[in-house]
Backbone as CSV, one residue per row, in Angstrom:
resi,resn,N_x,N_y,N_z,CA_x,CA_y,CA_z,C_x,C_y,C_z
1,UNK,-15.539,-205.518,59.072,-15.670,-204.110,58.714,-14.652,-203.289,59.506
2,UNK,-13.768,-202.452,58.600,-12.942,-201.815,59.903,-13.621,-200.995,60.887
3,UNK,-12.991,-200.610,61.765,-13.494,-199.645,62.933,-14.362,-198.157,62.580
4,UNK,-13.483,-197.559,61.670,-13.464,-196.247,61.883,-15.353,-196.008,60.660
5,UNK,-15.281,-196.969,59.969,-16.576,-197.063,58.853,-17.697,-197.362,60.265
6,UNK,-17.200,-198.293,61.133,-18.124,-198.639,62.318,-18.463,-197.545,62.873
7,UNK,-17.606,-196.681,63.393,-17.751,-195.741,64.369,-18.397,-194.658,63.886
8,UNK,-18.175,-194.380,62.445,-19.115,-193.471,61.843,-20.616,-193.676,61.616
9,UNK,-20.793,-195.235,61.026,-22.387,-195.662,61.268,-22.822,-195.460,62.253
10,UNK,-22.090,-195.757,63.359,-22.799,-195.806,64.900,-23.186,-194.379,65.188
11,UNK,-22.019,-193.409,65.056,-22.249,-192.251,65.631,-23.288,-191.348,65.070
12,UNK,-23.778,-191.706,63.281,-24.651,-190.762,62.556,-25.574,-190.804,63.165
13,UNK,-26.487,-191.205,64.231,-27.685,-191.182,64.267,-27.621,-190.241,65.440
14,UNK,-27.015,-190.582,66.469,-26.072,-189.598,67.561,-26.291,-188.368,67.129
15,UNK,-25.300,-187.835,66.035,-24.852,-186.889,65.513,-26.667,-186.180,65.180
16,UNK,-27.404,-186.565,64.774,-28.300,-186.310,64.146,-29.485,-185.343,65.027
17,UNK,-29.689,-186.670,65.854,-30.188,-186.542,67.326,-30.088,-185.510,67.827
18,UNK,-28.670,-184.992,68.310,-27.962,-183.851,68.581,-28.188,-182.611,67.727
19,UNK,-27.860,-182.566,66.782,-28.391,-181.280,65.652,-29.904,-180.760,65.932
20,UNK,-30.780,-181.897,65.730,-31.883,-181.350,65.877,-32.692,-180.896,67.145
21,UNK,-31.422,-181.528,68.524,-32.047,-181.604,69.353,-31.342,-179.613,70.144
22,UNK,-29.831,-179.292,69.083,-29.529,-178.278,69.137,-30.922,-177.052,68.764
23,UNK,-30.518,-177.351,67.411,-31.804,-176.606,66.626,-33.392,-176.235,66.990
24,UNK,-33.467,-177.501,67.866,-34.898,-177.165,68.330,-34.800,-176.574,69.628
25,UNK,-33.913,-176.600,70.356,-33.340,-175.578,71.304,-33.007,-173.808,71.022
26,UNK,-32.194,-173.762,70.005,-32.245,-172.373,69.286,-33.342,-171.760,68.979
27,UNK,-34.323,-172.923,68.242,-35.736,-172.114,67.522,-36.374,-171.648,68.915
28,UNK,-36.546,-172.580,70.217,-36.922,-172.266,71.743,-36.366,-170.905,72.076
29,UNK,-35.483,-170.895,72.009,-35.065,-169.557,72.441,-35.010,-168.114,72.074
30,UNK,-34.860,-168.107,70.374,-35.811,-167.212,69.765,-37.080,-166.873,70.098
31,UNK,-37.728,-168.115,70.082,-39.199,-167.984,70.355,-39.580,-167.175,71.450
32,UNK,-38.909,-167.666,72.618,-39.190,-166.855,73.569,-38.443,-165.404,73.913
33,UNK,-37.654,-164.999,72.916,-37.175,-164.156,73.021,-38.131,-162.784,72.376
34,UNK,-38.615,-163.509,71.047,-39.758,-162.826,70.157,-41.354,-162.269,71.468
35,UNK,-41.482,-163.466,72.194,-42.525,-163.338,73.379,-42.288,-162.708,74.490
36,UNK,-40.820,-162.493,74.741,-41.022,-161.661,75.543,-40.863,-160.616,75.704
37,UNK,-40.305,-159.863,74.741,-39.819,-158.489,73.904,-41.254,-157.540,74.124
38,UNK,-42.480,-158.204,73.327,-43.529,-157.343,73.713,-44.022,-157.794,75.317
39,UNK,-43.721,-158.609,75.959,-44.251,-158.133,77.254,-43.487,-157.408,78.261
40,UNK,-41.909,-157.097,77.535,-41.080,-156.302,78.649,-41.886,-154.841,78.243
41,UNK,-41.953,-154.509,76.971,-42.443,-153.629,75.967,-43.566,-152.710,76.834
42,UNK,-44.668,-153.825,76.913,-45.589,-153.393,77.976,-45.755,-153.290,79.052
43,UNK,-44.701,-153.807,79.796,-44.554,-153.979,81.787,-44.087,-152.228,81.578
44,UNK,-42.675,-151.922,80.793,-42.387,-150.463,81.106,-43.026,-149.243,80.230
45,UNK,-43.382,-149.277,79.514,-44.722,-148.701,78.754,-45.130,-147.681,79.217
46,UNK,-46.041,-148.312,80.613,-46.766,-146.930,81.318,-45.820,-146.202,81.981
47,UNK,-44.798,-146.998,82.632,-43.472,-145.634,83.136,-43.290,-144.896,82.476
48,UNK,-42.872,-145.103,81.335,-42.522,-143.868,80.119,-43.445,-143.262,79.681
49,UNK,-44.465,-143.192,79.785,-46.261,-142.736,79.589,-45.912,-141.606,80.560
50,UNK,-45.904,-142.198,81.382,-45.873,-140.978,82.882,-44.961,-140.116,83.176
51,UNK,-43.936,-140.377,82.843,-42.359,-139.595,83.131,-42.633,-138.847,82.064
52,UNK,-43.193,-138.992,80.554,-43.170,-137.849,79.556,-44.386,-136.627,79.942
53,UNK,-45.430,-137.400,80.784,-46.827,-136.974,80.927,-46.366,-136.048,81.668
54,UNK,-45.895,-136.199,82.929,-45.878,-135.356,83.884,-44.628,-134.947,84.376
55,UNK,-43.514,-135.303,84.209,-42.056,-134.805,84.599,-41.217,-134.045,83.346
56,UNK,-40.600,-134.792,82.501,-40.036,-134.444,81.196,-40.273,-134.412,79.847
57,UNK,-40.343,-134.344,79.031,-40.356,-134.771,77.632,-39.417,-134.151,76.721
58,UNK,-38.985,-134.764,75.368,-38.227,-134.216,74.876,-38.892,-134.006,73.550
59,UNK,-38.337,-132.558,72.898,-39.374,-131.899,71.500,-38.404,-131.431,70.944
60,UNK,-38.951,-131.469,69.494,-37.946,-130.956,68.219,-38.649,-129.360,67.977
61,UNK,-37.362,-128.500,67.986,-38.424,-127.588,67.456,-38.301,-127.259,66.041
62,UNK,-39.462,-126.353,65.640,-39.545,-126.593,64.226,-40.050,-124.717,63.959
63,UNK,-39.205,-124.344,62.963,-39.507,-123.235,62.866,-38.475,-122.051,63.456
64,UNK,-38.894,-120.889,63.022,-37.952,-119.871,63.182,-38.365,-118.502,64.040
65,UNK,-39.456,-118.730,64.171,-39.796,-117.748,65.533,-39.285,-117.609,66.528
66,UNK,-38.151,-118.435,67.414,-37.673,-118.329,68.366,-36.200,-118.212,67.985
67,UNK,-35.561,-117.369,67.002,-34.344,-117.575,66.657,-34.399,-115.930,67.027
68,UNK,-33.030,-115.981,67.460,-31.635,-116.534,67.251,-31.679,-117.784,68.085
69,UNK,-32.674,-117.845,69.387,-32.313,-118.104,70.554,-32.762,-119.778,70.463
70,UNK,-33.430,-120.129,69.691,-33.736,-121.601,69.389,-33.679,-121.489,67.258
71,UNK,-32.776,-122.819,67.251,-32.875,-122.679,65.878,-32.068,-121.592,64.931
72,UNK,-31.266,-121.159,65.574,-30.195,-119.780,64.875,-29.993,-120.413,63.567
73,UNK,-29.506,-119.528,62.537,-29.265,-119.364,60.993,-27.630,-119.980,60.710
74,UNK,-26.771,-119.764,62.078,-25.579,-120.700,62.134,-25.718,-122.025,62.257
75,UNK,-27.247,-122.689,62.472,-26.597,-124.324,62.626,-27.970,-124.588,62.084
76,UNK,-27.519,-125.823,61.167,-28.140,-126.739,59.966,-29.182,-127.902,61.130
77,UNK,-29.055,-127.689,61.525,-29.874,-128.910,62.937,-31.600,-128.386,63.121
78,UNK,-32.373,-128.901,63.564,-33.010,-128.617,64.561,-32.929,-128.601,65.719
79,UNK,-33.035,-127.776,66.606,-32.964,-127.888,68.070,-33.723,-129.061,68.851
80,UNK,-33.216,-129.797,69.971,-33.914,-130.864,70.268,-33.667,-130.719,71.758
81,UNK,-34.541,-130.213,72.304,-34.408,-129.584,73.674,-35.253,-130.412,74.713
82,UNK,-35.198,-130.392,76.002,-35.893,-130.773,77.246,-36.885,-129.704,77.740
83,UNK,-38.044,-130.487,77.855,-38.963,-129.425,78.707,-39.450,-130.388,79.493
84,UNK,-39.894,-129.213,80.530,-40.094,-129.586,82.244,-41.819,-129.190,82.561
85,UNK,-42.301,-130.383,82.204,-43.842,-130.482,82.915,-44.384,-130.587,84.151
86,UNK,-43.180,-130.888,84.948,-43.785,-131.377,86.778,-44.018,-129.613,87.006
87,UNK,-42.690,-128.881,86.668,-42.818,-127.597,87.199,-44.359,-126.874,86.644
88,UNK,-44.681,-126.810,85.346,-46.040,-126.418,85.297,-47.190,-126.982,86.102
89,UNK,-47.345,-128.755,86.401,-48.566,-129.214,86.594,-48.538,-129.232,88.359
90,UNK,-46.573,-129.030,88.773,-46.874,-128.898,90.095,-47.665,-127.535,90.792
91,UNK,-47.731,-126.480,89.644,-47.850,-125.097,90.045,-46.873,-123.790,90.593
92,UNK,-45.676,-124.559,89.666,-44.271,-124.069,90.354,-44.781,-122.874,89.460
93,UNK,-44.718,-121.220,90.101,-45.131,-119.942,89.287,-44.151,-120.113,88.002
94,UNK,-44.300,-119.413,86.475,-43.306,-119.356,85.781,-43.034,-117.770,85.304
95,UNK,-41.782,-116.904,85.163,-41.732,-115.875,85.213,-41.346,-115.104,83.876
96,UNK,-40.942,-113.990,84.064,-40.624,-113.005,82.756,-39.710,-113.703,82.038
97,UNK,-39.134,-114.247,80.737,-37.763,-114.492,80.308,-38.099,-116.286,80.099
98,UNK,-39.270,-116.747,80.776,-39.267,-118.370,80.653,-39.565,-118.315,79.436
99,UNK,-38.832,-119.824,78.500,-39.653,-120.270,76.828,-39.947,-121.516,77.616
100,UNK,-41.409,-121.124,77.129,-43.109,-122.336,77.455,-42.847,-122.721,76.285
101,UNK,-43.673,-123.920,76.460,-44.887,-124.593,75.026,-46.121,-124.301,75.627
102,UNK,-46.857,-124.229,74.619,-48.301,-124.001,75.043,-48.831,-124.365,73.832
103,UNK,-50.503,-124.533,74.212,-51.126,-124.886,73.722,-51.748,-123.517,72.983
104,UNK,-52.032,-123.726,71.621,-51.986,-122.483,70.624,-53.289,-122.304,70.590
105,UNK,-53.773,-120.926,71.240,-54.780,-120.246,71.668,-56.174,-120.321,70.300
106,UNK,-55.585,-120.260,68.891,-55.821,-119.983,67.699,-56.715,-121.598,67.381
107,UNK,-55.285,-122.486,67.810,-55.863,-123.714,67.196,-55.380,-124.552,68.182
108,UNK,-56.065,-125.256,69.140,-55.778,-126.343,70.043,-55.067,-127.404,69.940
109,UNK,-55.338,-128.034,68.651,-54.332,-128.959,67.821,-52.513,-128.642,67.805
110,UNK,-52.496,-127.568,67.544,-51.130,-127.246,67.472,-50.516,-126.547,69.052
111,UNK,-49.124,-127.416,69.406,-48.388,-126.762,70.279,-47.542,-125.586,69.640
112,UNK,-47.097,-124.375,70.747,-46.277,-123.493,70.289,-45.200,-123.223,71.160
113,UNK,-43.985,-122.692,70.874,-43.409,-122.439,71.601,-42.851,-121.108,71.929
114,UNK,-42.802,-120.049,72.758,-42.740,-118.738,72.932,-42.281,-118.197,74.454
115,UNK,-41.817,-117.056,74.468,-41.399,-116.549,75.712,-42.218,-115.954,76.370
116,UNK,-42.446,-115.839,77.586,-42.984,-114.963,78.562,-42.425,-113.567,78.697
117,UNK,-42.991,-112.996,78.349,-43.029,-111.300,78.434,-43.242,-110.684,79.316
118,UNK,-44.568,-111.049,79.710,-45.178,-110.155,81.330,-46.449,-111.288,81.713
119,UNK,-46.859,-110.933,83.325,-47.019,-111.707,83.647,-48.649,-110.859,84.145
120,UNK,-49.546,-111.719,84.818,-50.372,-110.896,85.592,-50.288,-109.695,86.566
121,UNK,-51.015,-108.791,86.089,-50.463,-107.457,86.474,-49.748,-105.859,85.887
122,UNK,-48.951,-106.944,85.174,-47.552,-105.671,83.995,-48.837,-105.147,82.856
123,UNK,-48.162,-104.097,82.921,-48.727,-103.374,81.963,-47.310,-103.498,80.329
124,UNK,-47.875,-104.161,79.156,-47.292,-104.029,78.124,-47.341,-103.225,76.997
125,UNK,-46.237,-103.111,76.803,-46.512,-102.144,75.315,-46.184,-103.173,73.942
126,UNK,-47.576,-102.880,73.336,-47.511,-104.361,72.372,-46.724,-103.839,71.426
127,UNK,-47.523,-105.016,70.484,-46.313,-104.962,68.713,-47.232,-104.820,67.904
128,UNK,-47.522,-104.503,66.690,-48.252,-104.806,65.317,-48.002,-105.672,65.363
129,UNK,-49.310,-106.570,65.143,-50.963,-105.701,64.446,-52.073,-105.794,65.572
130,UNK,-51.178,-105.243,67.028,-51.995,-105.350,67.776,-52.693,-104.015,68.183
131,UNK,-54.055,-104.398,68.603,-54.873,-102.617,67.977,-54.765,-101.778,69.603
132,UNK,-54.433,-102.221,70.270,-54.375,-101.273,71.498,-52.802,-101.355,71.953
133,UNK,-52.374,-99.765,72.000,-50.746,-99.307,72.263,-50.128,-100.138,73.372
134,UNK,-51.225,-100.538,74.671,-50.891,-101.111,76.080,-51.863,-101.839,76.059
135,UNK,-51.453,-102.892,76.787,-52.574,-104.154,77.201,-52.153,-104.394,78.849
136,UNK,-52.602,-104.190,79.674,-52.774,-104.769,81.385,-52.785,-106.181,81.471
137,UNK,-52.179,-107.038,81.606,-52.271,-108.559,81.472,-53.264,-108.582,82.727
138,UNK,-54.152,-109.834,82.458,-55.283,-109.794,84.215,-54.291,-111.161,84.600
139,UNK,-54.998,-111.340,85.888,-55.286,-112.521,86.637,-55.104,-113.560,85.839
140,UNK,-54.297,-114.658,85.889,-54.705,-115.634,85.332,-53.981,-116.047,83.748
141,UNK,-53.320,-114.839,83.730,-52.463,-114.647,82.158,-51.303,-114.716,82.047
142,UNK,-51.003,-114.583,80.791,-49.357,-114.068,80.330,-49.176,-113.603,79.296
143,UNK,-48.357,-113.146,78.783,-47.997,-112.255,77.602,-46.804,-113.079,76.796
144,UNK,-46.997,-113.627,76.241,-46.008,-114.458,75.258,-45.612,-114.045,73.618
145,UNK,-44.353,-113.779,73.134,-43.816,-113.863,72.272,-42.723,-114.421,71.476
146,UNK,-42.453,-114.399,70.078,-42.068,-114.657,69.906,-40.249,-114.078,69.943
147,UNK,-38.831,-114.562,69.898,-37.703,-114.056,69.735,-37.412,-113.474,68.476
148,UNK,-38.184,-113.730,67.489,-37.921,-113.314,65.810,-38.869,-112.532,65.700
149,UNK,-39.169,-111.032,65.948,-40.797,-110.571,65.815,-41.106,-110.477,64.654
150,UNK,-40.454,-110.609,63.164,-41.035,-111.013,62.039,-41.356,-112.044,61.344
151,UNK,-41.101,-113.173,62.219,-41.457,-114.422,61.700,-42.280,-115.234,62.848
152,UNK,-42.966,-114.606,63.914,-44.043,-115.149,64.895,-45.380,-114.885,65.084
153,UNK,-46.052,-115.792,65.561,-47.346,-115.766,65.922,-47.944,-115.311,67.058
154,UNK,-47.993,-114.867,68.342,-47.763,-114.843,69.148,-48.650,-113.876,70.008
155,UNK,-49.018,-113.516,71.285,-49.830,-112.070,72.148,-49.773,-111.182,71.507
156,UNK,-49.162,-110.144,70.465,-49.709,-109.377,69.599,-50.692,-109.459,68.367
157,UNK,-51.262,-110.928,68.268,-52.124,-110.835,67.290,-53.276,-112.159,68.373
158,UNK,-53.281,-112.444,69.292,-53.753,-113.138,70.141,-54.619,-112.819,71.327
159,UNK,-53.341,-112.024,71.683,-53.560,-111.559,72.964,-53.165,-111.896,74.546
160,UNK,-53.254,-111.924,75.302,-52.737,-112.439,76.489,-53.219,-113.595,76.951
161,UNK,-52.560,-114.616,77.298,-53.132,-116.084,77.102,-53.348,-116.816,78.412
162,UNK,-54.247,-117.326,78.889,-54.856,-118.180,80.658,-53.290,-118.859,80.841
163,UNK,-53.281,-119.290,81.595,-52.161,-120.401,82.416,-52.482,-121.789,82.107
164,UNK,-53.460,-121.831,81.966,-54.114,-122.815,81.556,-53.530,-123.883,80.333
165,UNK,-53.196,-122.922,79.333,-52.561,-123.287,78.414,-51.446,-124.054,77.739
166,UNK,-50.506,-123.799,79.823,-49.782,-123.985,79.246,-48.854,-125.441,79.555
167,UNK,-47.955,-125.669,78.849,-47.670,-127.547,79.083,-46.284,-127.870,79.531
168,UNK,-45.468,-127.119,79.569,-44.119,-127.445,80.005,-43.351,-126.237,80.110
169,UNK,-41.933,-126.381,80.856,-41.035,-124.831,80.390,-40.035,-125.613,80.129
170,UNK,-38.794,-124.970,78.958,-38.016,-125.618,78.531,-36.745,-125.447,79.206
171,UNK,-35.776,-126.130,79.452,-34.983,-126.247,80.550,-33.252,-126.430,79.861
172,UNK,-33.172,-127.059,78.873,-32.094,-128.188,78.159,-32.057,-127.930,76.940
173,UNK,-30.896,-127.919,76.194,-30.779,-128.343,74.888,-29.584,-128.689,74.797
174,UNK,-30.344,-130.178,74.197,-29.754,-131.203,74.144,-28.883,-131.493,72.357
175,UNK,-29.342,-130.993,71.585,-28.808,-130.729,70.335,-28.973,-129.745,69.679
176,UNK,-28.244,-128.969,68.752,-26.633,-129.640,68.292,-25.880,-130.005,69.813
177,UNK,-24.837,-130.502,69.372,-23.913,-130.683,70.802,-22.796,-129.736,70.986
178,UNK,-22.689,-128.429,69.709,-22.340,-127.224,69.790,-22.840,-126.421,70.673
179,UNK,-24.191,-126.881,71.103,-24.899,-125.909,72.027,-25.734,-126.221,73.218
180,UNK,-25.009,-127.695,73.445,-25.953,-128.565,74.287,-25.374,-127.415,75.818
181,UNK,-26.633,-127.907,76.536,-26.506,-127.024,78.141,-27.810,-126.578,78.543
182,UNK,-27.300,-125.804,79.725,-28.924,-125.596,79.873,-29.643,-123.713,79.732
183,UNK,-30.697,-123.897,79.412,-30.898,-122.426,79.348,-30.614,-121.463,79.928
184,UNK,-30.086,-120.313,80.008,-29.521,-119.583,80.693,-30.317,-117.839,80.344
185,UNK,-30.454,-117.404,81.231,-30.836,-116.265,80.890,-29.873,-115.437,80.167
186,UNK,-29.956,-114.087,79.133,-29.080,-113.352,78.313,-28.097,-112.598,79.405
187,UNK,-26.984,-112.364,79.752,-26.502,-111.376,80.368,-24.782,-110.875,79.172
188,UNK,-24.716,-109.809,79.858,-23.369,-109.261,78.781,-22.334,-109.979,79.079
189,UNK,-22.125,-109.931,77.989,-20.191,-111.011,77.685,-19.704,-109.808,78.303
190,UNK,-18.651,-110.528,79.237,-17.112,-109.664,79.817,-15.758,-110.124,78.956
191,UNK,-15.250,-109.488,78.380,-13.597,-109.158,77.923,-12.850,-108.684,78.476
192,UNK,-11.442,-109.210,78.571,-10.647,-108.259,78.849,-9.915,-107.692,78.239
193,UNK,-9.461,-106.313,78.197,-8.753,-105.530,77.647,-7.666,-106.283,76.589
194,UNK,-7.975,-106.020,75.370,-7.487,-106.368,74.576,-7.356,-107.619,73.370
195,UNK,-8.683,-108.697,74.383,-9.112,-109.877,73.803,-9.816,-109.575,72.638
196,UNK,-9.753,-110.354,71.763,-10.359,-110.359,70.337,-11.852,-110.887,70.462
197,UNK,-12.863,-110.051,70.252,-14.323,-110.360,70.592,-14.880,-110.955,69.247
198,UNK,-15.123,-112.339,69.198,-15.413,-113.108,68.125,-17.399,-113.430,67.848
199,UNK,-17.135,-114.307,67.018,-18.876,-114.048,67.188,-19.897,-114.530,67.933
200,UNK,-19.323,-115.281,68.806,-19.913,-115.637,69.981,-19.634,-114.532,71.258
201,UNK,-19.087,-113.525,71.114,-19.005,-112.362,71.875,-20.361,-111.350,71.098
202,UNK,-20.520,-111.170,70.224,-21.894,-110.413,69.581,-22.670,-110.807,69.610
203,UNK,-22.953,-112.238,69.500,-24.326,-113.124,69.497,-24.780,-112.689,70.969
204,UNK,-23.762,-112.884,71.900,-24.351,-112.934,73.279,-24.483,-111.254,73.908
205,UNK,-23.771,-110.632,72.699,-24.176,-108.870,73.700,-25.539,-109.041,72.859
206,UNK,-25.979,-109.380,71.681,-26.779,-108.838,70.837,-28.339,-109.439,71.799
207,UNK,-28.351,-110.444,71.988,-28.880,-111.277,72.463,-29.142,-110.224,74.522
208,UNK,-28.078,-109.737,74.885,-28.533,-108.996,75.956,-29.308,-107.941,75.767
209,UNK,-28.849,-107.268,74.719,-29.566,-105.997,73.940,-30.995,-106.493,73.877
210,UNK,-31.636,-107.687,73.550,-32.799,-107.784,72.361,-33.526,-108.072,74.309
211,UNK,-32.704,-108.766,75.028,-33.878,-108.384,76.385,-33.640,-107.489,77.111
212,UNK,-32.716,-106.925,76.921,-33.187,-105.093,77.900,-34.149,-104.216,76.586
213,UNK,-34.312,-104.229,75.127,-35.216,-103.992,74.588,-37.118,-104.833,75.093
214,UNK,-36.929,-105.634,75.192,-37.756,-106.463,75.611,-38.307,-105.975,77.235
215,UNK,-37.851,-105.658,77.953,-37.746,-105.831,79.764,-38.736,-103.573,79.270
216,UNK,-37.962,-103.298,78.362,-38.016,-101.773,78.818,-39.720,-101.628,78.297
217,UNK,-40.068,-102.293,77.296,-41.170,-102.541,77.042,-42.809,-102.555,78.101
218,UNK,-42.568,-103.180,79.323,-43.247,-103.650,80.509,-42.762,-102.710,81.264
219,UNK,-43.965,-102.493,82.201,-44.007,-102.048,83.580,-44.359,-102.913,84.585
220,UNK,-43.705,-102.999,85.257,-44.019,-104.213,86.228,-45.286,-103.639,87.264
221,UNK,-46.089,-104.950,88.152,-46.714,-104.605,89.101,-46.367,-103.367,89.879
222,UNK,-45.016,-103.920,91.003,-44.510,-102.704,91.631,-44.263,-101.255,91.219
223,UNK,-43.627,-101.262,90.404,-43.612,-100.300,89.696,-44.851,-99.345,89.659
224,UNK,-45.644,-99.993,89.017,-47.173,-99.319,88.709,-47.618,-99.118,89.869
225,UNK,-47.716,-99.954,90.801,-48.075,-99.326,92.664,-46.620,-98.347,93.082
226,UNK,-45.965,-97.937,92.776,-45.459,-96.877,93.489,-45.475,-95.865,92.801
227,UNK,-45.544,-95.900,91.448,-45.961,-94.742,90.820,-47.173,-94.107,91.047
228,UNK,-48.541,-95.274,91.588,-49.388,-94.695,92.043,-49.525,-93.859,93.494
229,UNK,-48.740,-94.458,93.773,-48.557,-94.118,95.593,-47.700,-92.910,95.470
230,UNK,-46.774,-92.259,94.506,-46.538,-91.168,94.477,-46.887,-90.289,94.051
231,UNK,-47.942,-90.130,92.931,-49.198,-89.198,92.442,-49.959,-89.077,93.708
232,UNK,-50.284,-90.054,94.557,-51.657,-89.668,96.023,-50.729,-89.278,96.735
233,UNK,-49.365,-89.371,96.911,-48.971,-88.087,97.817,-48.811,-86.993,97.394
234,UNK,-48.394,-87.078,95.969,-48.514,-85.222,95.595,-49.810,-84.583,95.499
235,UNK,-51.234,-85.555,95.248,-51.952,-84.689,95.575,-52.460,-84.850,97.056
């Protein structure tokens, strides 16, 4: 018999051996790849449980109550922003100008998202369809609205809402990536003489305008104690 017919008989069984002994090695390693997928799954699980629970989380918002300032009519996106839970559950105070989520006074089920207006203490001057001209926020409250006052829900039909309520402050936005950064309070655009003021120069005066409209609204604590303290000296 020549060689090479030899060497092929000999080697098929070899060859064979080998394949299956490949193959059943591959299917091994899948296998355990399939097994251990859900137990990495579950070792880090509760980390991410906890870091959303109590430090960060990230939320889509939905809706047009907070526009211009979340969700503007210039971009086709939803906003997909960062909010900061350690600062609420550590008891870090939160002030005039913060956008909370909270838990919706109306219906528990639903989160909302809205600005802080005034805080315990300020005296506000509400909005329709709210039936008293001024409301005194107490102890323990806040005054939240919406940025769109014709398309929100919000302390003028509510009322002033516990602390209790509330679940995160938002910090980030993270999409579009036209507008990714972090929240910033409104202040006036500066130009200089002669620069062409485009529409991101109006958005941002308009946007200063809508909170010195907002700010003139409230009387702050102090305020209200020195105004009192200067009526008991005139009389």
């Amino acid at each position: 018999m020549p060689l090479f017919p030899k060497f092929l008989q000999f080697s098929r069984p070899i060859t064979a051996r080998w394949v299956r002994g490949a193959a059943n090695e591959g299917n091994f390693r899948r296998a355990r790849s399939l097994i251990s997928r859900p137990w990495r799954l579950i070792y880090w699980l509760p980390l991410g449980l906890g870091f959303t629970q109590y430090f960060y989380t990230v939320k889509t918002i939905r809706g047009r109550s907070m526009q211009p300032t979340l969700n503007p009519d210039t971009s086709g996106w939803d906003d997909i922003v960062v909010f900061d839970r350690y600062a609420i559950h550590s008891g870090e105070p939160v002030g005039k100008g913060d956008i909370v989520a909270l838990r919706d006074p109306i219906d528990s089920r639903k989160m909302i998202v809205k600005r802080i207006i005034a805080v315990a203490g300020d005296v506000i001057k509400t909005l329709p369809p709210y039936p008293d001209a001024e409301v005194a926020v107490p102890e323990g409250h806040i005054w939240v609205e919406g940025d769109e006052p014709f398309r929100t829900l919000d302390s003028n039909k509510f009322g002033p809402v516990p602390l209790a309520l509330l679940d995160s402050k938002l910090t980030y936005i993270i999409w579009p990536l036209d507008r990714i950064g972090p929240l910033r309070p409104p202040v006036p655009p500066v130009s200089k003489r002669g620069d062409p003021r485009d529409s991101r120069w109006y958005s941002d005066i308009a946007a200063f305008e809508r909170e010195q409209r907002r700010q003139s609204r409230v009387t702050t604590r102090s305020t209200t104690l020195s105004q009192q303290n200067t009526e008991n000296l005139v009389t």
